[in-house]
C-alpha positions in Angstrom: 14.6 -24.9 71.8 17.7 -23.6 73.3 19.3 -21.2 70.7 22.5 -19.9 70.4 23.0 -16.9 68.1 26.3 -15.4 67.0 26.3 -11.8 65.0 29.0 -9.2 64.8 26.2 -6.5 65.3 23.1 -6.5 67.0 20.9 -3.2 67.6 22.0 -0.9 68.4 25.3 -1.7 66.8 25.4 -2.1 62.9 22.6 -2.2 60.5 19.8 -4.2 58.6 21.5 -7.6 59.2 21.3 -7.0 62.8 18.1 -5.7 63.0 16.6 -8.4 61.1 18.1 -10.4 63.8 17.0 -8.8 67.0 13.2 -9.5 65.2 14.1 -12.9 64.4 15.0 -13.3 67.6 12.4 -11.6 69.5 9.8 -13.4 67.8 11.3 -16.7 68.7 11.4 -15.8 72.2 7.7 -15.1 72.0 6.8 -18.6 70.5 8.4 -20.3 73.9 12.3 -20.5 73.1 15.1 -19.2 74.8 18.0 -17.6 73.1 21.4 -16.2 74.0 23.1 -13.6 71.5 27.0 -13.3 71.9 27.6 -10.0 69.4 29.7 -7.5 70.0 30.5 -5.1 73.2 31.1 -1.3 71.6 31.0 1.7 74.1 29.1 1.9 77.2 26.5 -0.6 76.1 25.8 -3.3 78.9 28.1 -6.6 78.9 25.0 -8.9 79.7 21.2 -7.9 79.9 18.1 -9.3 79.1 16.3 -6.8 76.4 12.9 -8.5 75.6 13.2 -11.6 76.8 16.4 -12.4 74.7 19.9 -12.7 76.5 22.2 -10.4 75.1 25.9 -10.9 75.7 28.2 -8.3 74.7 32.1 -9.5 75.5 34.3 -6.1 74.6 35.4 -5.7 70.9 37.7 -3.0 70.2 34.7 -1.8 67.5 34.8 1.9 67.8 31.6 2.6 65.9 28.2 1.6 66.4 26.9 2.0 62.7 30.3 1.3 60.7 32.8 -1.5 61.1 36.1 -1.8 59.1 37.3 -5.8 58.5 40.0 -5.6 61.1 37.1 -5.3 63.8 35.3 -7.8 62.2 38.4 -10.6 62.2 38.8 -9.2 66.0 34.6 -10.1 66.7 35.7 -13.5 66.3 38.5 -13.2 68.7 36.9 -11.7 71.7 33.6 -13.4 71.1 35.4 -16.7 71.0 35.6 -17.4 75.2 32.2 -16.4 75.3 30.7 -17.9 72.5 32.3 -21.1 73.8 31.3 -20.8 77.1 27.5 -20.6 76.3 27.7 -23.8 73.8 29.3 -25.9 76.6 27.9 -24.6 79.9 24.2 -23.7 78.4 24.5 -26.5 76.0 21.8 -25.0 73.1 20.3 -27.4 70.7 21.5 -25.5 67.6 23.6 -22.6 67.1 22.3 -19.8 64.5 25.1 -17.5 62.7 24.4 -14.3 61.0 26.6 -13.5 58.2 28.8 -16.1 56.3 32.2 -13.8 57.1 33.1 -13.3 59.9 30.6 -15.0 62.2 30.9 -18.4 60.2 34.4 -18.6 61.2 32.7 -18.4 64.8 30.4 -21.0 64.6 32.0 -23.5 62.2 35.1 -23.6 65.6 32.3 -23.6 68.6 30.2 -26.1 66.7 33.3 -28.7 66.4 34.4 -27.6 69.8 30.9 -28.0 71.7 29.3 -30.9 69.3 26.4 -28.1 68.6 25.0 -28.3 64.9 25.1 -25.0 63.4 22.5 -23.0 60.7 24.5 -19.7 58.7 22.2 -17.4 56.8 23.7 -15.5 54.4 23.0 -11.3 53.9 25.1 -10.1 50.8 28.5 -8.4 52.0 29.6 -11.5 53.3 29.5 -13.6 50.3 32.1 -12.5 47.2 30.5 -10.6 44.6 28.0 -9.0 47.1 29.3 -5.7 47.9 33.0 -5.9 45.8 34.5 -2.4 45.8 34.1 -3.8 49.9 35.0 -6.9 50.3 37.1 -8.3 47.0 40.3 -7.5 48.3 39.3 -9.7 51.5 37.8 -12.4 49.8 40.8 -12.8 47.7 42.4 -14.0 51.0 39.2 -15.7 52.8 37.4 -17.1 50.2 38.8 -20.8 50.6 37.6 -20.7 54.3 34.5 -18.9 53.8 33.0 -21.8 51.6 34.5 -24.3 54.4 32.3 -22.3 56.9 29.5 -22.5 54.5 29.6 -25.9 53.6 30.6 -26.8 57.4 27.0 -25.3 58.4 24.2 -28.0 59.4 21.6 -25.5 57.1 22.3 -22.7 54.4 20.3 -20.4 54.3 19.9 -17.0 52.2 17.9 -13.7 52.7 17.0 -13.3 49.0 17.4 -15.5 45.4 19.8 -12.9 44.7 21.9 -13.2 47.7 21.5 -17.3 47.3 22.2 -17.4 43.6 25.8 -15.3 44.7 26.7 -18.0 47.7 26.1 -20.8 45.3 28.5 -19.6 42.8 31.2 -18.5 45.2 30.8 -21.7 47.4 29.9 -24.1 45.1 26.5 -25.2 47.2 23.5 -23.2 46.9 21.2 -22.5 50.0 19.1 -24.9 51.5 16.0 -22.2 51.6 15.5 -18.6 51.0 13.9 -16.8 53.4 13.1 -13.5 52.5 13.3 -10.5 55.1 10.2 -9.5 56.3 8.3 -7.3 59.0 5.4 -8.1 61.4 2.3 -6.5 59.2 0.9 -3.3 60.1 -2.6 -1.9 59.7 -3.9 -1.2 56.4 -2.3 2.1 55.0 -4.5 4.8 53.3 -3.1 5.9 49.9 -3.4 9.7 49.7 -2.3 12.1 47.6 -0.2 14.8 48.9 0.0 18.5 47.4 4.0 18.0 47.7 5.4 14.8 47.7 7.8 13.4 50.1 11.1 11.3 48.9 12.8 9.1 51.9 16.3 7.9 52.1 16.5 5.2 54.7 19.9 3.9 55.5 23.9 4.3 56.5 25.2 7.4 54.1 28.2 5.4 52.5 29.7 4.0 49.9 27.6 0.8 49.2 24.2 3.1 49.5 25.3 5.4 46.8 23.7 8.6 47.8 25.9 11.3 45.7 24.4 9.4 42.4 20.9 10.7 44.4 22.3 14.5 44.6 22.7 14.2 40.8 19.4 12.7 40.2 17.6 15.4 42.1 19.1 18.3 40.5 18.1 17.0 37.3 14.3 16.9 38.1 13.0 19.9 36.7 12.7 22.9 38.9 8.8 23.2 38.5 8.5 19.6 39.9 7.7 19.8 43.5 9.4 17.4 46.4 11.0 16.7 49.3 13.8 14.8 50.7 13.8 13.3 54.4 17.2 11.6 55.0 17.0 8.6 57.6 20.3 7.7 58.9 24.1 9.1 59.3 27.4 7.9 57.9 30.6 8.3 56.3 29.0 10.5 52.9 26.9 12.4 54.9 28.5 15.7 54.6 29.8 14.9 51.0 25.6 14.9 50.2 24.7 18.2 52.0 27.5 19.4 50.0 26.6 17.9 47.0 23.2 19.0 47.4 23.9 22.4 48.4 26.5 23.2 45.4 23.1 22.3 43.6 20.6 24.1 45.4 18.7 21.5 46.9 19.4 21.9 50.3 16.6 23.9 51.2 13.8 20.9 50.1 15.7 18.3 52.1 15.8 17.6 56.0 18.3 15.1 57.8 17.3 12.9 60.7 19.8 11.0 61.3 19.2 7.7 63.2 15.7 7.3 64.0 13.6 5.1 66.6 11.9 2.0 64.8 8.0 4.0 65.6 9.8 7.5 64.7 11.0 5.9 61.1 7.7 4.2 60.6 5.8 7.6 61.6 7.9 9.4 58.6 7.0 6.2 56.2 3.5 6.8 56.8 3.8 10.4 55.7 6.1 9.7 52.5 5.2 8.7 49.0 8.3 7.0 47.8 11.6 5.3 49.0 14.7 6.5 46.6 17.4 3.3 46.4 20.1 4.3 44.4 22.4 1.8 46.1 25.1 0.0 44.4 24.6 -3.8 45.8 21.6 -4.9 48.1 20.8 -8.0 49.8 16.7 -8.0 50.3 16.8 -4.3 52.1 14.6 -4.0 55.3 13.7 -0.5 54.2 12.4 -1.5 51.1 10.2 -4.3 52.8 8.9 -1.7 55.2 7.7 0.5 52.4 6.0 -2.3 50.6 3.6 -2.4 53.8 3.7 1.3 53.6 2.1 1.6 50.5 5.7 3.7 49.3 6.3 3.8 45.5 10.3 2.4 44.9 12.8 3.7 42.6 15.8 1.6 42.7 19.0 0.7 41.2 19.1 -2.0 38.6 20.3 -4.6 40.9 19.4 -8.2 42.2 18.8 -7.2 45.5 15.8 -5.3 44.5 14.4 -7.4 42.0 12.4 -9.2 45.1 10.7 -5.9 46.1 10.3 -3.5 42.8 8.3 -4.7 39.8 9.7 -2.3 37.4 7.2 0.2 36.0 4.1 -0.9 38.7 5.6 -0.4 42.0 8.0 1.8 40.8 11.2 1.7 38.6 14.7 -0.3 38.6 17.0 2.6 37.2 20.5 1.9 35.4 23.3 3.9 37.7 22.9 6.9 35.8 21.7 10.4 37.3 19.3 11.0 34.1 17.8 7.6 34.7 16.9 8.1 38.0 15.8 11.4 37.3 13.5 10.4 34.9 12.2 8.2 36.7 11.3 10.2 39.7 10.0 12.7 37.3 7.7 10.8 35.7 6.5 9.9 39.5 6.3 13.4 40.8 4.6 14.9 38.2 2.1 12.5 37.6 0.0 11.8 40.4 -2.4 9.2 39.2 0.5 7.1 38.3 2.3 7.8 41.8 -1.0 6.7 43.5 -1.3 3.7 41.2 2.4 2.8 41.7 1.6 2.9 45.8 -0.9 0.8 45.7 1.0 -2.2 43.9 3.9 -1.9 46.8 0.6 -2.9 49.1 -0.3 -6.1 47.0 3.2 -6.8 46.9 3.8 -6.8 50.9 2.4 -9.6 51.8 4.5 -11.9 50.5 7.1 -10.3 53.1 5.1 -11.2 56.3 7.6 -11.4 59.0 5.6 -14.7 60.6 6.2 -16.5 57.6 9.9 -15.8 58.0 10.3 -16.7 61.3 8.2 -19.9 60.9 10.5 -20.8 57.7 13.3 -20.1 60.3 11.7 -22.1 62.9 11.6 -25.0 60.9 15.4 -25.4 60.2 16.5 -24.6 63.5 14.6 -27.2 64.7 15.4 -29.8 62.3 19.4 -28.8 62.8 18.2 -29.4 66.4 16.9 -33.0 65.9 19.7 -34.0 64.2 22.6 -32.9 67.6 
């Protein structure tokens, strides 16, 4: 097949949506398609290039930031992608076109697809669907929402990236997905479930709002002091000196390290050496680093959501914590200090991991693409 894919972000701009695309992606190209991303042009970052076999078209933007992106330079993706987007779907002329994200890349697709005659497949990720991420997105939805279910109903395929995200687009839109295909990486080697002398805690993600890491500040000073642990921060954002803050009016600071943005290998390196993932985000989709420490053997203590319900069996993996510091900290207490438990709770994230094989997702994605491609 000829594939046409449309995503505000796309590595290295923006986050887990667009990395689970540039995967998706990648792996198609392996299996003997060809596909062309239009996404969008931030910086210095090349207009066209070819970056493992996939075509990556970058037509300029106006975004300022690679990992944060306010709604005005989302409405504006579908401006300056339009030309582009439109070129491809009547000069390339793809069997199907493939949209990331509901809002704003629906709006994309649901025009080039009437424009070009080219069927189009939407998959859903959370912040783009009302109720996903609200304290984000309610005041736009209260504006989009009538058009958002026209893009979502307009699409050839529906698809979701968990039950939780699917059950949301169903209510909102009034048509539920037409599969769930849960987010998933390509397996790695067995891991080796060891016990450590002092554990490690990661945090893998943007520092903002929506990932809620001042509630994990909170949680941390509450652990008692003789409970050893450490704290490895993966990723940057808007919080991130609120939390060093937070953590140093606390006296943490000294058993926690910041790496900011990491390489995939350098971020699976520090998995290896960790014991459990700390989620204390408000709303979630399926999150990739939560998949990724399923087949890392990580214990998971997470927020109480529906996003995480997919990836955290509460109390054998790990816990699902109410958004309270002394619920989290009890929970990571009764982890850290009990090391049987912690090596029992690892090794149920590895049963659990394979029902996140990345080749089962892209096969499940395979599928609709090409019946959506049948159908032109």
């Amino acid at each position: 097949m000829k594939i046409l894919v449309l995503n505000y972000e796309y590595p290295p701009v923006g986050g887990g949506g667009g990395r689970l695309c540039e995967k998706l992606c990648e792996a198609l190209v392996e299996r003997g398609h060809s596909l062309r991303v239009v996404t969008a042009g931030v910086g210095d970052l090349p207009r066209d290039a070819v970056v493992r076999g996939v075509r990556v078209l970058r037509p300029r933007s106006f975004r300022r930031q690679r990992d944060t992106c306010t709604v005005s330079e989302m409405g504006l993706y579908v401006t300056t992608a339009f030309f582009e987007a439109l070129s491809q779907a009547r000069h390339w002329r793809p069997d199907v076109i493939h949209a990331h994200f509901v809002v704003p890349t629906g709006a994309l697709a649901w025009v080039v697809s009437r424009m070009a005659g080219v069927r189009y497949v939407v998959t859903a990720h959370l912040g783009d669907v009302p109720g996903g991420v609200p304290e984000q997105t309610s005041g736009l939805f209260r504006y989009v929402k009538p058009f958002a279910r026209l893009f979502w109903r307009g699409a050839g395929a529906r698809t979701a990236i968990s039950s939780f995200v699917g059950s949301l687009a169903e209510t909102a839109f009034g048509t539920p997905p037409d599969v769930v295909i849960p987010n998933g990486i390509p397996a790695i080697p067995p891991q080796v479930v060891a016990a450590r002398d002092v554990p490690e805690i990661l945090m893998v993600g943007r520092l903002s709002v929506q990932k809620n890491p001042l509630l994990a500040a909170e949680a941390l000073a509450l652990v008692p002091a003789a409970v050893n642990w450490r704290l490895r921060v993966i990723g940057k954002g808007p919080l991130e000196e609120d939390f060093r803050r937070a953590l140093g009016a606390r006296g943490l600071l000294d058993r926690v390290e910041f790496c900011g943005w990491l390489s995939e290998d350098a971020v699976r390196a520090r998995m290896a050496a960790a014991d459990l993932l700390l989620l204390p985000s408000l709303h979630e989709g399926l999150p990739m680093a939560a998949v990724e420490a399923l087949w890392h053997g990580l214990a998971i203590v997470g927020s109480k959501i529906g996003g995480l319900r997919d990836v955290v069996r509460d109390g054998l993996n790990g816990s699902l914590c109410e958004l309270r510091a002394p619920d989290f900290a009890s929970a990571l207490t009764a982890l850290l200090s009990d090391r049987e438990w912690l090596l029992a709770a690892r090794g149920e994230s590895l049963k659990l991991a394979g029902a996140f094989d990345f080749e089962k997702s892209v096969t499940a994605y395979e599928a609709i693409l090409a019946d959506q491609a049948r159908r032109r």
